[in-house]
PAMAR-418443 format. One record per residue: x, y, z of N, C-alpha, C in turn. Coordinates in pm, whole numbers, padded with zeros to 5 digits, always signed. Example, Ala and Ser with C-alpha at 12.3 -4.5 7.8 and 13.67 -1.06 7.14 Angstrom:
2
+01319-00569+00780+01230-00450+00780+01320-00330+00780+01285-00225+00708+01367-00106+00714+01290+00003+00787
END
This chain:
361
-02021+00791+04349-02154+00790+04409-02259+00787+04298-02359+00704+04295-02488+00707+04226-02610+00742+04247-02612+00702+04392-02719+00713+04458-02722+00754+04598-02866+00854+04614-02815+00943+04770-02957+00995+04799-03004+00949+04921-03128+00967+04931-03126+01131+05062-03186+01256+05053-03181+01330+05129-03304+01387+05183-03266+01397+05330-03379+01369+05415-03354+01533+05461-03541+01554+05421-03489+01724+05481-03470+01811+05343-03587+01867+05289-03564+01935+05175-03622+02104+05153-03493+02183+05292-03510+02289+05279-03394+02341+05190-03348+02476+05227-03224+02525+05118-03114+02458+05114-03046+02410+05183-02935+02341+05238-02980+02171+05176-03094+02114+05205-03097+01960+05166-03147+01974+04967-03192+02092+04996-03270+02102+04817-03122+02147+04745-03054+02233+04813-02947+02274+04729-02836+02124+04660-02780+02094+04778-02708+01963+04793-02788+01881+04660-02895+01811+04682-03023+01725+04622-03023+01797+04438-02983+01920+04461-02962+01987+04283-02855+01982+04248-02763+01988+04339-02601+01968+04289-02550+01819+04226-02669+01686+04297-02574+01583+04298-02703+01537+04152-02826+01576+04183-02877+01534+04019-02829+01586+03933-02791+01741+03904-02686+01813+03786-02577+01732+03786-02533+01624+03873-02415+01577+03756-02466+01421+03781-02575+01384+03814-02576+01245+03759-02573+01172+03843-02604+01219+04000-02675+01117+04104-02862+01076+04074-02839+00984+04137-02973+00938+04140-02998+00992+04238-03157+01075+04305-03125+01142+04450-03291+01126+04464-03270+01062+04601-03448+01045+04666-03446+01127+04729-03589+01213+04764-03644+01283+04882-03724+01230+04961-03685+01286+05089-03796+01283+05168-03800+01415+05276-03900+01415+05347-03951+01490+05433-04094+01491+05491-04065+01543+05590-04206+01517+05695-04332+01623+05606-04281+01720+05562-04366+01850+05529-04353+01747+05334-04446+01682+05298-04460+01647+05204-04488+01739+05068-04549+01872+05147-04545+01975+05018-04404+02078+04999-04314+02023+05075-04180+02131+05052-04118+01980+04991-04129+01885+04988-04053+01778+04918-04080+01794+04778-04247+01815+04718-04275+01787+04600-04231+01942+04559-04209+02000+04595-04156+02110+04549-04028+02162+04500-03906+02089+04571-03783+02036+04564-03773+01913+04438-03883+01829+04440-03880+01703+04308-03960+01818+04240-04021+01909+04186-04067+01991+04094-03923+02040+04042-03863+02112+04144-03687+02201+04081-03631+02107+04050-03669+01966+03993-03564+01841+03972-03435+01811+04047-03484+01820+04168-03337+01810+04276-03396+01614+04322-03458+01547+04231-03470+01453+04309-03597+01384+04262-03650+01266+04323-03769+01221+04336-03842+01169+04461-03943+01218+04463-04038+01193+04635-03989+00985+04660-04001+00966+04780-04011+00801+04840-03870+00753+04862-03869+00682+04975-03750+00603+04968-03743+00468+04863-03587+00498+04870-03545+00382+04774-03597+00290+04787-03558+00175+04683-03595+00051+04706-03476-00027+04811-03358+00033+04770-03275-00104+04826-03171+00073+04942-03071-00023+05005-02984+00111+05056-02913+00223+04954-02890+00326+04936-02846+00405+04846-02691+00437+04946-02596+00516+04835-02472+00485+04851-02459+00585+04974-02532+00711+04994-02524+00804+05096-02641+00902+05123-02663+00921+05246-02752+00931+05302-02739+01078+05370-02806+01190+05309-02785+01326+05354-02879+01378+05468-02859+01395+05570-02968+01445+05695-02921+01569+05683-03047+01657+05611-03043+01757+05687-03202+01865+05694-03170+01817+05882-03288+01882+05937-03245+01938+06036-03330+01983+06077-03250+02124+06187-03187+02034+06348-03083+02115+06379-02993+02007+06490-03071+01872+06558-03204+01958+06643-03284+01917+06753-03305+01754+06707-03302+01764+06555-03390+01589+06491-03273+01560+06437-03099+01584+06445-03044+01497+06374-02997+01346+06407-02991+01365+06566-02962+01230+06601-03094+01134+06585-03205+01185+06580-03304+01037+06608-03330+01056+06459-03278+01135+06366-03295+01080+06238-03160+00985+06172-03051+01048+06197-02959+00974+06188-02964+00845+06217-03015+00747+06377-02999+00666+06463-03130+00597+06328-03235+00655+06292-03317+00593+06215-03288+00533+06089-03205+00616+06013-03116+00587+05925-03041+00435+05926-02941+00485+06029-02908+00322+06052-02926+00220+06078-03048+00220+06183-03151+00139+06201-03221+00051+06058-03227+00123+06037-03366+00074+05903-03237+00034+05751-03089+00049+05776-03011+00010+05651-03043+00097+05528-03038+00235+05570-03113+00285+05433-02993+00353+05324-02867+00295+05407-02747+00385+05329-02617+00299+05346-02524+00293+05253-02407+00285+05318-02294+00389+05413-02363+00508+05376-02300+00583+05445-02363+00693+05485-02417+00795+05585-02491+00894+05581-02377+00989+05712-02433+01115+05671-02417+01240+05735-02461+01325+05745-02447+01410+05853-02555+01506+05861-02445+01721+05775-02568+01770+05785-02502+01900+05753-02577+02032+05831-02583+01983+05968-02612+02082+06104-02549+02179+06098-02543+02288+06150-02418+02360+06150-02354+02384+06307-02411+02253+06373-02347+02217+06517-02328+02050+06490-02224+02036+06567-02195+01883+06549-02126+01837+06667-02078+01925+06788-02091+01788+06909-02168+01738+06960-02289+01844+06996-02427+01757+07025-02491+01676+06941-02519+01684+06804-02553+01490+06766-02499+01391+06827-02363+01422+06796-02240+01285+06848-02278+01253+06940-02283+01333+07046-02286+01301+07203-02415+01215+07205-02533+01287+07138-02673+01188+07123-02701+01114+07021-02573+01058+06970-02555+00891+06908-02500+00821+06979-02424+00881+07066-02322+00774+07112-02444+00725+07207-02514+00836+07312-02640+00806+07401-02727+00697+07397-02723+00690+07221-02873+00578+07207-02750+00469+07185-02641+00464+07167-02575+00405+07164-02570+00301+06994-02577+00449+06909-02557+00328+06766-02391+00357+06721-02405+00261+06616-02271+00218+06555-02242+00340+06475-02122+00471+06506-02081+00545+06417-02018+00530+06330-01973+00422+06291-01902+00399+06163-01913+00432+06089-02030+00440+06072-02125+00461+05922-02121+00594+05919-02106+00688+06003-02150+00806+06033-02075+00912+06037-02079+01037+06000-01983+01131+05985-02053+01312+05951-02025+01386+06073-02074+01465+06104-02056+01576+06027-02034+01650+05885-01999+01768+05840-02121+01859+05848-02052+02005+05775-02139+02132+05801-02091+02218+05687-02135+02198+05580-02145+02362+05435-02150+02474+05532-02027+02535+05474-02089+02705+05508-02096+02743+05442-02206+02778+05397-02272+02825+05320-02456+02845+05319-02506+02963+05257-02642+02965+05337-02664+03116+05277-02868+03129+05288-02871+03287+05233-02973+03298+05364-03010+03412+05290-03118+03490+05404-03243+03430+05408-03283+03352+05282-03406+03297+05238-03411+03151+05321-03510+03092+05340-03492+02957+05354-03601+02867+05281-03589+02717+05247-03654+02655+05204-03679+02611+05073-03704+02511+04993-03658+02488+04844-03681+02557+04767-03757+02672+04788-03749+02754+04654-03614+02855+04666-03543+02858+04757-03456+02954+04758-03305+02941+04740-03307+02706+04715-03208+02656+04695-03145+02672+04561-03031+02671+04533-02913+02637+04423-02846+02557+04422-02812+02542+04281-02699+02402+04297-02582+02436+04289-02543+02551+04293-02422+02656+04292-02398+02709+04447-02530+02672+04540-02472+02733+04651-02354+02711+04746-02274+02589+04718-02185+02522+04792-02024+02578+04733-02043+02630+04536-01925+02632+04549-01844+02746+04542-01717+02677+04597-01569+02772+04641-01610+02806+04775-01714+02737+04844-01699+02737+04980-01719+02614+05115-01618+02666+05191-01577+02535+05287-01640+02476+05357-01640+02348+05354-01769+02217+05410-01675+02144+05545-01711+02168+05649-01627+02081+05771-01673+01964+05732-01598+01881+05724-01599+01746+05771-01524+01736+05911-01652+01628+06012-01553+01603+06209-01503+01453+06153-01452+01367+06091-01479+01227+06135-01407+01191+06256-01427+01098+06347-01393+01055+06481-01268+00926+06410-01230+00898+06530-01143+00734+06484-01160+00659+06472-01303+00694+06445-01403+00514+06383-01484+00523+06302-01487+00647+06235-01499+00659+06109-01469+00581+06001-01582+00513+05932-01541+00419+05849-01479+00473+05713-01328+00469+05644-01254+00475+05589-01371+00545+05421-01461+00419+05431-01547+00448+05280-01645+00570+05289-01689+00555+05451-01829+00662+05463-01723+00808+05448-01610+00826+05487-01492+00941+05461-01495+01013+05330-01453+00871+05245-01447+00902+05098-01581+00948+05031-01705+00911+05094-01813+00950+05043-01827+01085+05070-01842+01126+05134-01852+01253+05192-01729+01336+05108-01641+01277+05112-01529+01387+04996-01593+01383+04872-01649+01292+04847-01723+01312+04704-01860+01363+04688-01894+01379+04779-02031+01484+04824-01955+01608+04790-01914+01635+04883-01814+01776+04879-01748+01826+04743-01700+01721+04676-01627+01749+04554-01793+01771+04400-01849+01693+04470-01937+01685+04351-02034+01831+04349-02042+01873+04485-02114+02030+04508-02043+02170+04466-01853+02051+04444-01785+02221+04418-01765+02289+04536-01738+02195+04676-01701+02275+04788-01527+02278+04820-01531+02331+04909-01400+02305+04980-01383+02210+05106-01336+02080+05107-01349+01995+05233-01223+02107+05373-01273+02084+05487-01167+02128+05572-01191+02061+05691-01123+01968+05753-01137+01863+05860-01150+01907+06016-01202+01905+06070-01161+01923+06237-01239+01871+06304-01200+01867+06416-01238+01799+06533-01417+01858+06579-01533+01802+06600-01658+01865+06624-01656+01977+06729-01568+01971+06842-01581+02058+06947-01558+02201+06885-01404+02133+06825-01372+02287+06753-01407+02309+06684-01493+02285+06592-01624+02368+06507-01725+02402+06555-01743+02391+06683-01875+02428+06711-01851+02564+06786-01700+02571+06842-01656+02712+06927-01612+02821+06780-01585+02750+06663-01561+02841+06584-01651+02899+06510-01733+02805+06484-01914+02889+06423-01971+02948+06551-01967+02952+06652-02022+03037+06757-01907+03219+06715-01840+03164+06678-01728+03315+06694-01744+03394+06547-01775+03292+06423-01725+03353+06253-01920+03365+06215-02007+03265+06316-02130+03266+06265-02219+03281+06369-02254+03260+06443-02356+03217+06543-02356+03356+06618-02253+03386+06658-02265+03536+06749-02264+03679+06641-02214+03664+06548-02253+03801+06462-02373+03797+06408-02431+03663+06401-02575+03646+06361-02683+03738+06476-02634+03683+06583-02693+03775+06718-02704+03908+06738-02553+03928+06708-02500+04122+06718-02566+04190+06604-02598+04125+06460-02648+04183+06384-02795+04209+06419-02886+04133+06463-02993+04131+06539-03005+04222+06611-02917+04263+06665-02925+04360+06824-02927+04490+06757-02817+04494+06631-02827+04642+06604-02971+04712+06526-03021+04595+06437-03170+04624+06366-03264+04616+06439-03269+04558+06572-03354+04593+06650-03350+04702+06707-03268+04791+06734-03210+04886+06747-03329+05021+06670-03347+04982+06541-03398+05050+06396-03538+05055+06438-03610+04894+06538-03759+04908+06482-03820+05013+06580-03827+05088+06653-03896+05194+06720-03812+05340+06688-03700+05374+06613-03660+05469+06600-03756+05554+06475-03668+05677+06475-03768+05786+06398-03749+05767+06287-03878+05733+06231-03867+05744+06025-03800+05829+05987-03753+05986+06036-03634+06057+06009-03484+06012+06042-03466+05964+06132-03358+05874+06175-03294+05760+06067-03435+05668+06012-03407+05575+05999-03406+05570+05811-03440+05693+05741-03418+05732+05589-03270+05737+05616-03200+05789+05706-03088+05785+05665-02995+05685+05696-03013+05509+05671-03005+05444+05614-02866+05462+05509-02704+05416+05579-02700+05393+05423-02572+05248+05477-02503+05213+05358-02420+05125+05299-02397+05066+05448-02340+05144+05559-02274+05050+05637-02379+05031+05751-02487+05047+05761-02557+04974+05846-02663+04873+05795-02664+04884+05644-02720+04772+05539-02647+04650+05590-02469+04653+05571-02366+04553+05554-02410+04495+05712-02381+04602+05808-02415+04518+05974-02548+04439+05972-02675+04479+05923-02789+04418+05911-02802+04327+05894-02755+04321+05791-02790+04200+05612-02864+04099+05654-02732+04002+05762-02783+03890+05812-02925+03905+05911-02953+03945+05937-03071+04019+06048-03206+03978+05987-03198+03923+05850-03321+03924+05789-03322+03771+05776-03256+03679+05824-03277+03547+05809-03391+03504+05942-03420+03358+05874-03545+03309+05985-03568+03284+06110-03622+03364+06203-03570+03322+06358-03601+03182+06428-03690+03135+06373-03700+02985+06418-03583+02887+06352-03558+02894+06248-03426+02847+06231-03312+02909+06300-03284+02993+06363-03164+03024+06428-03188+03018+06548-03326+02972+06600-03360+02932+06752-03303+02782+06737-03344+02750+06631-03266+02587+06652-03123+02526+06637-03082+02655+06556-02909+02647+06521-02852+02697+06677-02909+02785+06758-02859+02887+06908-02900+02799+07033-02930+02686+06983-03011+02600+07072-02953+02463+07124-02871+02463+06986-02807+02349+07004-02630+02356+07052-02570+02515+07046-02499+02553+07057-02462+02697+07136-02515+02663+07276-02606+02781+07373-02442+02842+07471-02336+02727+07476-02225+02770+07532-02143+02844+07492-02106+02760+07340-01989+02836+07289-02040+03021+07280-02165+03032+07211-02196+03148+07153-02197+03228+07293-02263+03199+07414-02263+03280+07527-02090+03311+07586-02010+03209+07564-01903+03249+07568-01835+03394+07506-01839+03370+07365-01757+03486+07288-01880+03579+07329-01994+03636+07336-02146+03725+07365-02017+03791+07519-02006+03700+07635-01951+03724+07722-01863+03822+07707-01729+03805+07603-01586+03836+07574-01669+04034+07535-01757+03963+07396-01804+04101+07366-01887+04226+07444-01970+04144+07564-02002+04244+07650-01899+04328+07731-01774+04219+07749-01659+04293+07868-01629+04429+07739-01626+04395+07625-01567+04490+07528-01664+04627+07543-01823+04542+07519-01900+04700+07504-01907+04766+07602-01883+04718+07778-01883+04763+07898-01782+04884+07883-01671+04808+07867-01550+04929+07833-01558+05053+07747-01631+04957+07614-01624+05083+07491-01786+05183+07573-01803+05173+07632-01901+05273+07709-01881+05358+07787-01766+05269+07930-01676+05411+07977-01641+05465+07893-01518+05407+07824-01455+05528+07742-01560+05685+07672-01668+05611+07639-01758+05751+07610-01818+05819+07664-01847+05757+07765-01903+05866+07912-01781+05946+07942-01618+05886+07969-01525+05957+07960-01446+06095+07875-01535+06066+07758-01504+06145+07648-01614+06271+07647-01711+06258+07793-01844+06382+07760-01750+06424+07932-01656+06390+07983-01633+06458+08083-01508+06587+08050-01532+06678+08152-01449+06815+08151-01309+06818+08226-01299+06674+08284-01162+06684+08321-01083+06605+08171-00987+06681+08120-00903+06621+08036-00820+06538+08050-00816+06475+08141-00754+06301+08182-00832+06214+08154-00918+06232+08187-01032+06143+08180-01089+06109+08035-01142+06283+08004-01138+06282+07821-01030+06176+07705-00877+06210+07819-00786+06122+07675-00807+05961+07751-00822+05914+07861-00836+05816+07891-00929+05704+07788-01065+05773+07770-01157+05738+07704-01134+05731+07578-01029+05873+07520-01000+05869+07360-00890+05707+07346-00807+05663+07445-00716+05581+07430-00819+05439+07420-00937+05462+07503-00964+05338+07552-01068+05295+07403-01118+05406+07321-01188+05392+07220-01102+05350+07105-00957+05385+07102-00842+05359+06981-00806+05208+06980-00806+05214+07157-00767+05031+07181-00871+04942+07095-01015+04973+07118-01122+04854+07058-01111+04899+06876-01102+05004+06840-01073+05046+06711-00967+04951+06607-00854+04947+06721-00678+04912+06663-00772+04761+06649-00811+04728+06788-00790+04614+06792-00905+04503+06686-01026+04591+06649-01080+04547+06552-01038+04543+06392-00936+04653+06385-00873+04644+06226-00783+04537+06248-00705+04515+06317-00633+04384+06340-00708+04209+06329-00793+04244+06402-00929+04158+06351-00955+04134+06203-00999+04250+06108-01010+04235+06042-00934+04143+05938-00805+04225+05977-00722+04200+05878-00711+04023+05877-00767+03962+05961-00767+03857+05969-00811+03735+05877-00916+03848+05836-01044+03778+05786-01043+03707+05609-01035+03585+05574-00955+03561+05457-01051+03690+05356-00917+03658+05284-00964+03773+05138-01001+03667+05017-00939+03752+04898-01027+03659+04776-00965+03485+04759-01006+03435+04732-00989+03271+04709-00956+03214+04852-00972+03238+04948-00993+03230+05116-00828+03262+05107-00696+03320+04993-00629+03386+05034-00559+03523+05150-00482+03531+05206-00484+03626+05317-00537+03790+05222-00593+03815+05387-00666+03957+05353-00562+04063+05222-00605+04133+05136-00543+04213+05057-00599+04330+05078-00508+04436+05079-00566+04584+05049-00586+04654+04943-00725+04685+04901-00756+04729+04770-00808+04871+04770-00795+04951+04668-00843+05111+04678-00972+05085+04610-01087+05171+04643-01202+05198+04594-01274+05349+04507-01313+05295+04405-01323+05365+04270-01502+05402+04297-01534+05503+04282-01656+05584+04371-01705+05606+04261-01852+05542+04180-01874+05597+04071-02021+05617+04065-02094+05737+04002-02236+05779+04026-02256+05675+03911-02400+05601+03982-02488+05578+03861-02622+05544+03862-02659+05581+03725-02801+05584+03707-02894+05425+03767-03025+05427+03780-03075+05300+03824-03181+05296+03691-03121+05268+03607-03203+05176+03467-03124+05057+03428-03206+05035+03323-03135+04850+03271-03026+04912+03182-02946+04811+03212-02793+04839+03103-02642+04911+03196-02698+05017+03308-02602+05076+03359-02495+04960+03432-02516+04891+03507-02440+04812+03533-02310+04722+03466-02397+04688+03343-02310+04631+03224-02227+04683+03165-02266+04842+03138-02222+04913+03073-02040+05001+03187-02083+05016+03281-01990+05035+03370-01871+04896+03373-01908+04796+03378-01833+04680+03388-01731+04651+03253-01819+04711+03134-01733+04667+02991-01627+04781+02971-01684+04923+03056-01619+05029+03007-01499+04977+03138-01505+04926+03233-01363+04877+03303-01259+04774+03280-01372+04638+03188-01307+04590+03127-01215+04631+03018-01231+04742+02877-01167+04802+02849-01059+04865+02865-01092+04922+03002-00912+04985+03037-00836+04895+03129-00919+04756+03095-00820+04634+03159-00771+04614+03273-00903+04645+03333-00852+04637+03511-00985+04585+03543-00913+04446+03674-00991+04334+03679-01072+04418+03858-01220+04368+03857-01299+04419+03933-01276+04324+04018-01197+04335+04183-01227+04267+04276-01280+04224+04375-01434+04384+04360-01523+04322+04470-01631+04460+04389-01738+04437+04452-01842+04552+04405-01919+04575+04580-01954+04757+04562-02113+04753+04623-02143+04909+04598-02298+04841+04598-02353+04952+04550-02468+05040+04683-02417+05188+04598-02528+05232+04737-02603+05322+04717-02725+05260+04718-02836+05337+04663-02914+05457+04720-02913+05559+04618-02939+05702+04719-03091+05699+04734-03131+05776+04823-03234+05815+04922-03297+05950+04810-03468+05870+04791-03560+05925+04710-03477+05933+04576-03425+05922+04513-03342+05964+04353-03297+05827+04290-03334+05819+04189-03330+05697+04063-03174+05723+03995-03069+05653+04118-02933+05691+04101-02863+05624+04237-02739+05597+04204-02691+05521+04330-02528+05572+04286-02463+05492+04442-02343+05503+04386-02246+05368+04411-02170+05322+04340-02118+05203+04290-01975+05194+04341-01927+05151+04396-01814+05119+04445-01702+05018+04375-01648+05034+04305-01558+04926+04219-01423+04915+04318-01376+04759+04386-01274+04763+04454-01175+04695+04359-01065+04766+04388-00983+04698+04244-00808+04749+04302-00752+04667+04268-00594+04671+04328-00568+04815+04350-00465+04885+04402-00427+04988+04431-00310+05046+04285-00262+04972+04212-00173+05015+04140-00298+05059+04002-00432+04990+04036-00492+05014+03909-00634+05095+03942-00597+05194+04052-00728+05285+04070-00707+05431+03965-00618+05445+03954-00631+05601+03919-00630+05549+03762-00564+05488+03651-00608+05439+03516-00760+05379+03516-00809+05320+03601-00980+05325+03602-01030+05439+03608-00986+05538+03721-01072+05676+03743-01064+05760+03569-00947+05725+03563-00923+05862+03400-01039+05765+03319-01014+05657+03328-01029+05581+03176-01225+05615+03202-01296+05609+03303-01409+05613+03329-01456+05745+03329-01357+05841+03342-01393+05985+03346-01430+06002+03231-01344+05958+03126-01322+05996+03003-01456+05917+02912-01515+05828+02965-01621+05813+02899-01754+05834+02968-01685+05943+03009-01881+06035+03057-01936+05985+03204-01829+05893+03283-01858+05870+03428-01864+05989+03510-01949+05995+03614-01881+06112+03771-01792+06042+03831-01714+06032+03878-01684+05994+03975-01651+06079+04120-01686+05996+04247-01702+06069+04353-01568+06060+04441-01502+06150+04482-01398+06123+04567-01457+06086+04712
END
């Protein structure tokens, strides 16, 4: 690929647009909002105007509602040999290409997962794509070259390609994205009228449920918009769950003790059945889930502590396989969580004791 003109230069089209100039695409912008384009050609992800002649691939990405009549424009006007979009819904374009009735050949529906809380070109990277998985849908008329382009999109961002069918990506981002995006919502809304005493105490695991909660709601009106079934589906599955997980606790405030263990069983069932869940969930290198012990360590909040914790683990030669940190309430001090294999927690704990760490059981 040389050349790739991308239409749509928020995080997702600016990111892409920095990945393929860092290695040596030629890459046009455009966009309707002409001051988020020159801003994106400022981060050198590109240059403002369409090409002169067709460019080799053609990146749409604007939010679902405009991908087909930008797409259908695309082909119309010859502006690519190959273009695709990166929605993070993809049976409804299809369905409204096939509608206006253009030639999909050319055409091929993928979706990066990948994405932050921020949106818009200042918040893009050209690192944001990699070691993570990019659907490609192509249909059976998918043209053979527009295929290969798109693998080399993918390869050139440092993603992971993974193929399927559009329907079934769109029921599976409703289940891994679209509905925890929701539930996380529900619980921080939860936060905004409660008591400033309530709500200092704030810590690690209702940060982690949040997190996502802070992304843009007009962008996820248009991602929930275009994909209103699947997500009400699994929303469905999870209400029958919270209906239940509710008896069970009304059951658990009653004085007959049948009833009490009824509720204790019926709360173990959604418990079991969410660690089983979990365990589902890929672990490091999208390898199956691993179980790791966690190393509890106080530390100060100045410059250097971080580094300094990391070299003193490197030292006793045990590799860090996940971090988080959790920062205490009013005090210039947190506490740090090092996740690291199970055969190599307790030679971290000595080796860190021994150079002047707390550590917290």
């Amino acid at each position: 690929m040389r050349t790739a003109l991308v239409i749509g230069t928020g995080l997702i089209g600016t990111s892409a647009a920095l990945a393929l100039a860092g290695r040596g695409v030629q890459v046009h912008l455009a966009d309707h909002d002409a001051a988020q384009a020159r801003t994106a050609e400022a981060r050198g992800a590109g240059t403002q105007g369409q090409p002169e002649g067709p460019v080799d691939l053609a990146i749409v990405a604007v939010p679902p509602a405009y991908v087909a009549v930008t797409v259908a424009d695309v082909l119309r006007r010859d502006l690519a040999r190959g273009v695709l979009d990166v929605a993070s819904v993809k049976g409804g374009p299809r369905r409204e290409l096939e509608a206006l009735g253009c030639d999909l050949t050319r055409y091929i529906g993928t979706h990066p997962m990948a994405g932050r809380e921020r949106s818009g070109p200042m918040a893009a990277t050209a690192d944001l794509f990699e070691g993570r998985p990019w659907v490609l849908t192509p249909t059976g008329g998918t043209d053979t070259e527009v295929l290969n382009l798109a693998l080399e999109l993918v390869a050139l961002c440092r993603a992971v390609p993974v193929v399927m069918e559009d329907e079934a990506h769109d029921r599976a981002v409703a289940l891994v994205s679209h509905t925890p995006h929701l539930l996380s919502s529900m619980v921080a809304a939860r936060l905004q009228d409660a008591d400033e005493t309530a709500v200092r105490l704030c810590g690690q695991g209702i940060r982690d449920v949040t997190r996502i909660a802070a992304s843009d709601p007009a962008m996820w009106i248009d991602i929930l918009s275009a994909n209103p079934g699947p997500v009400a589906d699994v929303l469905a599955a999870v209400a029958a769950d919270l209906d239940e997980t509710v008896r069970a606790l009304r059951a658990l405030q009653s004085a007959d003790e049948a009833k009490r263990g009824g509720g204790a069983a019926g709360i173990e069932d959604v418990l079991r059945r969410g660690n089983a869940g979990r365990e589902r969930v890929p672990g490091k290198h999208g390898a199956a889930s691993a179980v790791y012990e966690t190393v509890t360590v106080l530390i100060g909040d100045q410059p250097g502590e971080l580094a300094r914790i990391f070299a003193d683990a490197g030292r006793a030669g045990v590799n860090i396989e996940d971090v988080r940190i959790e920062h205490a309430t009013g005090q210039q001090a947190g506490l740090i969580q090092l996740v690291v294999e199970p055969s190599a927690a307790p030679g971290l704990t000595q080796a860190l004791r021994e150079r002047g760490w707390s550590i917290r059981q």
